[in-house]
N, C-alpha and C positions, 0 to 999 in steps of 0.2 A: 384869617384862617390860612392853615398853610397846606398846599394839597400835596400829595405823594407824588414821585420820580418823573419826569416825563416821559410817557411811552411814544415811539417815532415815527406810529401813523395815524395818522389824519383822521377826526373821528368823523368817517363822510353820513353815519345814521344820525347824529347829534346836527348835522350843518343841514340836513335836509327836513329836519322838523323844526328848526328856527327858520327856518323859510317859508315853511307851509303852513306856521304858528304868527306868521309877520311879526316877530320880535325884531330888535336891536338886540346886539351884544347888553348894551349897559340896561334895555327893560327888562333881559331876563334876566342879568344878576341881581335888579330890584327887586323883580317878583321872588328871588329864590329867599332873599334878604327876610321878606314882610312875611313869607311864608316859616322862615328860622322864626319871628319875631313871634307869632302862632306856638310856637310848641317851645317856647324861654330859652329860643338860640340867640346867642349874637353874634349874627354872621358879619364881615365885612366884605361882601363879594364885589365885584366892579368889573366893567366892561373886559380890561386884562383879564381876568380869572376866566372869562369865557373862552377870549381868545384861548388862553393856555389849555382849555378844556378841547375846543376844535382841534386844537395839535395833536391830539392824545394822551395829554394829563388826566389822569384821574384823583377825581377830588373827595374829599375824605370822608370817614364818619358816614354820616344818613343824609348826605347832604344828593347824594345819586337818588337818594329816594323824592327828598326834595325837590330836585330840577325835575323828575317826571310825576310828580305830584302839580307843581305848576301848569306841565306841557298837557296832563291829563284833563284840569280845569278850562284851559285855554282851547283846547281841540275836541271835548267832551266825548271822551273815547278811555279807555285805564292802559295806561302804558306802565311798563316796568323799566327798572333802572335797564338793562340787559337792551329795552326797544329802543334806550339815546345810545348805545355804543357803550355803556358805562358799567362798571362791576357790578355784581348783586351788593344789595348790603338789608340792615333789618327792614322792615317798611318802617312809613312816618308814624302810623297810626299802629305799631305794633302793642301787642295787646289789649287794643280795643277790638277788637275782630269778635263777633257773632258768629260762632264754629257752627259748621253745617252737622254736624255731631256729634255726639260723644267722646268717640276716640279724638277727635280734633281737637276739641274744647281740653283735654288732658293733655296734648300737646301744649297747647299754648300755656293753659296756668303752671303747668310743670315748670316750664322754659321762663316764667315770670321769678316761682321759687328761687329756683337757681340761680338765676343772673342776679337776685336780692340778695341771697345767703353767699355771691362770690363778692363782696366787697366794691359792687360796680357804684360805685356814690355818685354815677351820671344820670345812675338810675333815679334818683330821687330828688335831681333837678329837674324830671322831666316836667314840661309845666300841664298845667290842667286846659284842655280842650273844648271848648263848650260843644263846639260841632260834633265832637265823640259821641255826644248822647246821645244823636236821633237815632242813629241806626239799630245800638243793640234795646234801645226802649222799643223802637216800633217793631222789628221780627221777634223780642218776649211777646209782645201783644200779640201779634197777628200770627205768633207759633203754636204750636201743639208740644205736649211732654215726645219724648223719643220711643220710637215702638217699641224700642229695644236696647237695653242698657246693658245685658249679661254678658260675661266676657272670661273665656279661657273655658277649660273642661267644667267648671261646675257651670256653663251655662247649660249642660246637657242634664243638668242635677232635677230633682224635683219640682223646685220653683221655677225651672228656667220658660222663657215665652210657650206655651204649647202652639206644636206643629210645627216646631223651629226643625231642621233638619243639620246635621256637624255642617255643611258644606256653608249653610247660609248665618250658623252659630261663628264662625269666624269675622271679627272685623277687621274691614278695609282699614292697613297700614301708612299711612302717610308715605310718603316718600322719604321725608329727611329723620322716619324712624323703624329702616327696614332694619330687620335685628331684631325689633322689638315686638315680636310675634305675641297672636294673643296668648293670653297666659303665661306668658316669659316676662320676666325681670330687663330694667335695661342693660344687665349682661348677657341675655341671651338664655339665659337658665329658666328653667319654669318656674311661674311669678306663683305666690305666695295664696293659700286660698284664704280669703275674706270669712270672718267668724263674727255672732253676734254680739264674742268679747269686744275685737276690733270695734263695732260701732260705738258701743258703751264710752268705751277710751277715747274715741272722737268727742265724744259728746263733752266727756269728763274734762276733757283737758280743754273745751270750749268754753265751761264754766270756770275754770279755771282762771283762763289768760283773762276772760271778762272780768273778772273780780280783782285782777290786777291792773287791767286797765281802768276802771271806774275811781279806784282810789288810788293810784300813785301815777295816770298819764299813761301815754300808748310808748313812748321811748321805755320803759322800764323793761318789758318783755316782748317788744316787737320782735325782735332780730329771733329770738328762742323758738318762737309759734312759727316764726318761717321756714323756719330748720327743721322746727317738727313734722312741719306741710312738707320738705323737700324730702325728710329720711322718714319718715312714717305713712305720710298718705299717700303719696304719689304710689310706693309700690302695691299699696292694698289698692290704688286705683288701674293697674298695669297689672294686678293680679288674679283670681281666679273668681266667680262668685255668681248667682244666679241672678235672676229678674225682682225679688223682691229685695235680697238682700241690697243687692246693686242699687236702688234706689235708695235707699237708706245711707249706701257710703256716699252717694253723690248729693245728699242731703246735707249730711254732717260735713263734707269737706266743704262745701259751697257757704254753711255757716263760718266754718273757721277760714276758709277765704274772705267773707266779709269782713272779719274780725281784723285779719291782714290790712286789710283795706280802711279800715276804722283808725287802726294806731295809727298807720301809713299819713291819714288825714290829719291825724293828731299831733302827729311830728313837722307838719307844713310840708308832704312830702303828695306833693297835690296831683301830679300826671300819676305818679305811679297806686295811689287811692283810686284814681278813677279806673284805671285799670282791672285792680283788682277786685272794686268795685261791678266792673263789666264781666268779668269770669264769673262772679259767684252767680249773678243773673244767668248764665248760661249752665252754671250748674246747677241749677233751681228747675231749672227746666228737663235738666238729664232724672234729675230725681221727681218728678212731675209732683212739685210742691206750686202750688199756683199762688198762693198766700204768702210762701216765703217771697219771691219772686220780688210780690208787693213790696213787702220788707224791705230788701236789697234797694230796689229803685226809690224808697223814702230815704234809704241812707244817702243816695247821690243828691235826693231833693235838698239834703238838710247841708249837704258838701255844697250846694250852687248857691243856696243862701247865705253861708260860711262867705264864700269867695266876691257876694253882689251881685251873682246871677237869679234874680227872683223870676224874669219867667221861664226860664230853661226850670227853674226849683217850682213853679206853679204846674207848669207843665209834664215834668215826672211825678208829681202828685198825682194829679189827674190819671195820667195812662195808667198808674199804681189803681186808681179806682176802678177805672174800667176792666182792668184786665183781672182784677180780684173776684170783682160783682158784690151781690148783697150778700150772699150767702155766709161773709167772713164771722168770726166772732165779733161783739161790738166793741170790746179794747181796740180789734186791729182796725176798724173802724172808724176807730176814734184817732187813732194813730193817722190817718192816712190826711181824714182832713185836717189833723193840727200841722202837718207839715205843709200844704196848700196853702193852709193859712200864714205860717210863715212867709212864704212866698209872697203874697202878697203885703204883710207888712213891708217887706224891705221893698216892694214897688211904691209904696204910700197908697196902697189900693184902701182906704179903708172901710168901706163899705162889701168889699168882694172877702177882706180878713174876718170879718166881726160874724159876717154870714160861714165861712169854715171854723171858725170855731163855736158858732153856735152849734152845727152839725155834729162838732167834735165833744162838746158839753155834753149831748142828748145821746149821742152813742155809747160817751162813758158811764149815762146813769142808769142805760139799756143792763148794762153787764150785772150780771149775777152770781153769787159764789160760788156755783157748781160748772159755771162754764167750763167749755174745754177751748182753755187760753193755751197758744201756743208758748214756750217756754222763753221765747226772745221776744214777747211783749209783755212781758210779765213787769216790768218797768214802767209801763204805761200807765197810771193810777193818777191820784190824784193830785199828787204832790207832780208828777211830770206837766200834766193839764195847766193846773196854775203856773207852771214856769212857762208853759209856750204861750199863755196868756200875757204875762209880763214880759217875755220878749218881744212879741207883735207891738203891744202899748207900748215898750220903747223905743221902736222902732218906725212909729205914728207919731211919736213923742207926747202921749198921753201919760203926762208921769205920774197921777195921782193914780190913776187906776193899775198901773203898771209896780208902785210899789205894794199897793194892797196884794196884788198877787203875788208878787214875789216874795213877801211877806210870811203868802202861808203855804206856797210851796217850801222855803224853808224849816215853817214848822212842822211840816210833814215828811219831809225828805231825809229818809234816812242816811246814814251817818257813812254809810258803805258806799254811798253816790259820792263822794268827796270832790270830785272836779265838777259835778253838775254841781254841786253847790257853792260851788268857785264862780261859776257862770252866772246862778242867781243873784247873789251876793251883791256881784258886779253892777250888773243889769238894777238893782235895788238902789248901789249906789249912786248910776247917773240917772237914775229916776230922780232922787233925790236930788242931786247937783241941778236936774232940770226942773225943782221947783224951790231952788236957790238955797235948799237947806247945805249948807257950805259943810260944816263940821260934821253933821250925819254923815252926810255924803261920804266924806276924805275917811272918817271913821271908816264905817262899812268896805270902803271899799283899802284902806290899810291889811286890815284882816283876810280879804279876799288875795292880797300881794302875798300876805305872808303863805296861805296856804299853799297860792300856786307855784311859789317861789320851793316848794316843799317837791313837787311834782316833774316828772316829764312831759309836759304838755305846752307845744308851743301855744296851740288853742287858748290854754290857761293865760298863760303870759300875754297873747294878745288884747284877752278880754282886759286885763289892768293896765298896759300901754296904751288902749281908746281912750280909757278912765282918763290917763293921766293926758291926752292928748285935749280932751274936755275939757280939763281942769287949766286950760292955756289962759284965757281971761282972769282967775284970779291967783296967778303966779305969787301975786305979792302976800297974799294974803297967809297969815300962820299955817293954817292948818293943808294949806296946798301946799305952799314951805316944807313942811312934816312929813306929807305924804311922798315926799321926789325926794325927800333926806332918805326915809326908810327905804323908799326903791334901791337909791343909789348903793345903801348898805348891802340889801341881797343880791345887789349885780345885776338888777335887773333893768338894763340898759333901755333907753326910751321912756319908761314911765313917769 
């Protein structure tokens, strides 16, 4: 790493908290190193880099955030870059932060847009944090919806809080977005008043990018939905609108924030999913959706399973349950334990998996036609059930029972799921392979290469490089021959 100019005084804040932190020079370039290695840096710091840092170098990037991220852990106190002597720069954990409210929480995911739709592609090395979970999972649980969401002159409108008064109708503006007064634009002009056209078109364009993403991968229109999140929602969210309506935009963008955070995952672009992941949680909460909330935190559970985190993925289950209650419909119900239970396959728990999915079985056969199923579980059916059955089992390596389900999650899976049936396929084939059927196996899972090979989805692609990573023991044999000939043809490197 190479730091910026040398400045020509002595940085005496920085030499007096390695003093009173009993570091070395060379333990806290270690510690700042293991700490880079946490969030997919590769730092190469050493005792020198410190030195140069006491002299008045300052060192680059977030690595200021870094050394007082260290000195925070070490002295159990929150320091800022500013308390070592050192420049401000982003934090370590920027945009995972649990906004104290409203207006905050729009700061931050605004500031997330942005920095996405301006080409920062550092953004999407950011790596995935396990320790980011607890905090925005445990203040969703232990919060309350916001008293008051209304914002600009129509919070004075019909809907708006009763008993609110203009003086208390105004929200506290950040500091780093004075200008951006309520009801104003961030030019300063008066911000645009929110209609329950607006909502519709949220909604609409939700269904939308979903349906794009389900059959051709989260890379095909990611980048589009961010844009639409930076030049459409943000100013309806900076814009004008009462108490009810207001929770409906914070409803709808919090969806299409997840959705952000979905392709984001889908692209292997894992710190910055979790992220956005962590927003839409907080705007679940701005919209006092207590169910979506659940939603959001099973999409992180099924991101921690993705990545081999099963009890961080058990344990967002869980608080998902708690914090939902019984009262949910039994699809979302059944949704909550079949992600649990994933978690638990990939721990090899298999007696704690077979008990959440049994849970999840008897919730799905609760459900009735006239429910009022919310509109993003509406996926949850039975063709979804049997695949997260055949994932557990192949992840227990229970292959027979693992391809029976996969089997008839297939047959039931519609045509418009095309990446989840990428995924079953898969899962079908090393089911197979793991009850030595060789040529089923390489077949089935052939098919699965070519579709995802079709797709934007690193996801896709990794499910047929496990395949192919399986299929190491019988290299020799034809039909595994056949199936790393065909990869090779689609470009699909590793399988």
């Amino acid at each position: 790493m190479t730091d910026r100019p040398t400045q020509r005084r002595p940085n005496r804040q920085l030499a007096s908290l390695i003093a009173e932190a009993g570091f070395s020079n060379a333990g806290l370039a270690r510690r700042v190193d293991q700490l880079g290695i946490e969030h997919g840096l590769d730092l190469r710091y050493d005792k020198t880099s410190v030195t140069r840092w006491l002299r008045g170098q300052q060192p680059r990037g977030t690595t200021p955030a870094l050394i007082a991220e260290v000195f925070t852990r070490r002295l159990g106190r929150r320091l800022s870059a500013q308390d070592l002597g050192l420049e401000a720069c982003a934090p370590v954990y920027a945009g995972l932060e649990f906004a104290a409210t409203p207006e905050e929480a729009v700061d931050i995911v605004s500031g997330l847009w942005r920095k996405d739709t301006g080409g920062q592609a550092e953004l999407r090395k950011i790596a995935f944090t396990p320790a980011g979970l607890v905090v925005p999972s445990r203040d969703w649980l232990i919060g309350r919806a916001d008293e008051r969401v209304a914002h600009g002159p129509a919070a004075q409108g019909p809907d708006a809080h009763p008993g609110t008064s203009a003086a208390r109708a105004a929200p506290r503006v950040p500091a780093q977005n004075r200008g951006r007064t309520a009801g104003r634009g961030t030019d300063g002009r008066p911000g645009r008043r929110v209609t329950t056209g607006d909502i519709h078109a949220l909604r609409s364009v939700g269904e939308l990018f979903r349906s794009l993403d389900n059959a051709y991968g989260g890379g095909h229109a990611r980048q589009a939905l961010v844009r639409y999140l930076e030049h459409e929602a943000e100013p309806m969210l900076r814009g004008s609108y009462g108490e009810t309506l207001g929770r409906k935009l914070f409803a709808a963008t919090a969806d299409l924030t997840r959705l952000a955070g979905w392709t984001s995952y889908d692209i292997g672009a894992h710190g910055l999913a979790q992220r956005y992941f962590v927003q839409a949680l907080r705007l679940s909460q701005a919209a006092g959706d207590r169910v979506y909330g659940g939603y959001v935190l099973v999409t992180m559970s099924r991101q921690a399973v993705y990545l081999g985190h099963g009890r961080e993925a058990v344990q967002l289950a869980r608080v998902a349950q708690q914090g939902v209650g019984s009262g949910a419909p039994p699809v979302v119900q059944a949704l909550l334990h079949a992600a649990e239970a994933r978690g638990h396959g990939v721990l090899g728990e298999a007696r704690a998996c077979a008990t959440a999915l049994a849970r999840a079985e008897r919730a799905l056969e609760a459900a009735r036609p006239g429910d009022d199923v919310p509109f993003w579980a509406r996926f949850f059916d039975e063709a979804q059930l049997a695949d997260e059955f055949a994932h557990c089992h192949r992840d227990l390596q229970q292959y027979r029972q693992a391809v029976q389900h996969a089997e008839r999650s297939l047959q039931l899976r519609a045509p418009g799921y095309a990446r989840s049936r990428v995924f079953c396929r898969t899962v079908l084939a090393t089911a197979r392979l793991g009850l030595g059927e060789l040529d089923q196996a390489c077949a089935q899972a052939t098919e699965a290469l070519q579709q995802a090979s079709e797709m934007r989805s690193v996801r896709a692609l990794e499910y047929v490089r496990d395949f192919g990573r399986r299929l190491e023991p019988y290299r020799d044999a034809p039909a595994a021959r056949a199936f790393h000939e065909r990869a090779a043809a689609l470009g699909v490197v590793g399988a």
